[in-house]
PLY file of the C-alpha trace (Angstrom):
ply
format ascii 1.0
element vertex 132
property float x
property float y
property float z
element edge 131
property int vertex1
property int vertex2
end_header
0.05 2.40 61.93
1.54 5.72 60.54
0.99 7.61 63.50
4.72 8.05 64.46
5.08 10.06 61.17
5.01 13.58 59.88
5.14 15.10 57.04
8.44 16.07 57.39
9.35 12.22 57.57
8.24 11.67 54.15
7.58 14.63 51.79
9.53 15.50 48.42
11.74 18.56 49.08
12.07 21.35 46.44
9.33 21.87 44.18
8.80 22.21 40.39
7.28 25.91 39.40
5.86 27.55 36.17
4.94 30.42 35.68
1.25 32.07 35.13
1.72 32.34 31.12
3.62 29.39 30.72
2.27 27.60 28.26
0.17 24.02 28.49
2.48 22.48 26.67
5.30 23.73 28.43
3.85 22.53 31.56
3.15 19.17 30.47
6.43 18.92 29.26
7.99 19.83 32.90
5.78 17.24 34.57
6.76 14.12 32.07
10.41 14.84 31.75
10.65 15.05 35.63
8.07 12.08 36.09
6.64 14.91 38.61
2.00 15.09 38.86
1.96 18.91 39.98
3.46 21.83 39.75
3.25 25.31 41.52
2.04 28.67 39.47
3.88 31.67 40.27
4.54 35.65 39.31
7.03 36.88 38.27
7.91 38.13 41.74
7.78 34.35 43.31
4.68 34.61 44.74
2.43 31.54 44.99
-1.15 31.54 42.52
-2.59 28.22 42.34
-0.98 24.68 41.60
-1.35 22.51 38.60
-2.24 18.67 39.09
-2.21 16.10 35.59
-5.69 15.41 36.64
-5.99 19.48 35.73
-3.59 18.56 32.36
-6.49 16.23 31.54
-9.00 18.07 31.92
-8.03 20.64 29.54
-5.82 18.66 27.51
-8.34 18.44 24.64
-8.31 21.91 24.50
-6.17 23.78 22.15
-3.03 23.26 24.03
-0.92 26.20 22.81
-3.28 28.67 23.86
-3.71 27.95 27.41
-1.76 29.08 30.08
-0.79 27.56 32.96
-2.98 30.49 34.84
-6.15 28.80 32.48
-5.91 25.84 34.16
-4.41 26.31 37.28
-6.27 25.77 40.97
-5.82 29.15 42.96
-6.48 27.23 46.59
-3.29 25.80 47.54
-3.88 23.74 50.69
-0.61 23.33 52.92
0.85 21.80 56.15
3.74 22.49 57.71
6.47 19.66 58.20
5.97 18.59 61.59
1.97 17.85 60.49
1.27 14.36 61.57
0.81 11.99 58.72
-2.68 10.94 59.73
-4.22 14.30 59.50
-2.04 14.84 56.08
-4.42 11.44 55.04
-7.39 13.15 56.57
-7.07 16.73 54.66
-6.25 14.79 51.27
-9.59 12.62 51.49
-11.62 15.89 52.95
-10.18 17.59 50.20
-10.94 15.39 47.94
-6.85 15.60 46.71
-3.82 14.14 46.27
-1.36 16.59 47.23
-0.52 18.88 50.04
2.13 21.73 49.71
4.36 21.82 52.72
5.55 25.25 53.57
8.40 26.44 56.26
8.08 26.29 59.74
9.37 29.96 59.63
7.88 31.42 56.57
3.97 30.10 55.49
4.71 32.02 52.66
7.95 29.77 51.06
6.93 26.41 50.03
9.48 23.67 50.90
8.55 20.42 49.54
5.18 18.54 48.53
3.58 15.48 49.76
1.37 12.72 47.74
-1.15 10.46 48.54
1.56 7.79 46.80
3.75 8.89 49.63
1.48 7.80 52.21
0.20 4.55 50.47
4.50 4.08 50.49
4.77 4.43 54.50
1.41 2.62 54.68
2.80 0.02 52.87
5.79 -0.80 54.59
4.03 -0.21 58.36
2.16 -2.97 56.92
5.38 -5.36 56.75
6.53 -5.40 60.01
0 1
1 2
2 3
3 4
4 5
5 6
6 7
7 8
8 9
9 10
10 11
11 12
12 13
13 14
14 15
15 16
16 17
17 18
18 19
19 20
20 21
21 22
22 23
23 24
24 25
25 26
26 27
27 28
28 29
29 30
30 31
31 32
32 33
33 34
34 35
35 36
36 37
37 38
38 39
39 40
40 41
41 42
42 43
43 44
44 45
45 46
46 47
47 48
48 49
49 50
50 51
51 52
52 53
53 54
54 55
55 56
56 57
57 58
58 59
59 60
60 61
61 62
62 63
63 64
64 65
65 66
66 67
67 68
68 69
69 70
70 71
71 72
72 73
73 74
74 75
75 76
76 77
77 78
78 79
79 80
80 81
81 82
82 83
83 84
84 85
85 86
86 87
87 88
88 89
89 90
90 91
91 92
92 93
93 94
94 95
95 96
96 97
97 98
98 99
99 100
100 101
101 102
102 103
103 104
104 105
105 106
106 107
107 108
108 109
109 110
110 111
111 112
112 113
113 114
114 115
115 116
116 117
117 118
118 119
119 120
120 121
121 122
122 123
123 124
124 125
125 126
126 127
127 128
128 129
129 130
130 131
């Protein structure tokens, strides 16, 4: 059904990025007023620390939200694929992940994260392989 896919095919491009003491409430700020569900934690120096989901917002929300940092909250394994990942296994890493997002770094650089891909995505494609 999705098989002719990859990632490439249907993956955000560009990414939203905080930094490690950005605060909470910056960060939830950045994901409503770009109607975005994750954003990437970096250094100072661009390198990659962990990702921020809303289901991470909510679990901390309750907290007191000016004095937690985006590095307080943040998940530290970033799982990726690269663009030309067929959508299936995408699928297959979000379920055995137990996620909804995958970062999608360059074909030339694993380091330099291009774009990001949802589970919405998929359900999107899935969706409209299911109308022909």
């Amino acid at each position: 059904m999705i098989s002719k896919y990859v990632v490439r095919d249907v993956m955000s491009r560009g990414i939203y990025e905080v930094s490690l003491d950005t605060p909470l409430r910056d960060v939830i700020k950045t994901m409503a007023e770009n109607n975005i569900s994750s954003v990437v934690v970096t250094d100072r120096n661009g390198t990659y620390w962990g990702i921020i989901t809303s289901l991470d917002v909510l679990k901390h929300y309750t907290k007191d939200v000016d004095k937690l940092k985006a590095e307080d909250i943040m998940v530290s394994n970033i799982i990726t694929v690269d663009p030309l990942t067929p959508l299936e296994r995408a699928a297959a890493i979000m379920v055995e992940n137990r996620i909804h997002h995958l970062y999608v770094v360059s074909e030339l650089r694993e380091d330099k994260i291009v774009g990001v891909i949802s589970s919405k995505d998929i359900i999107k494609v899935l969706n409209e392989a299911l109308k022909r």
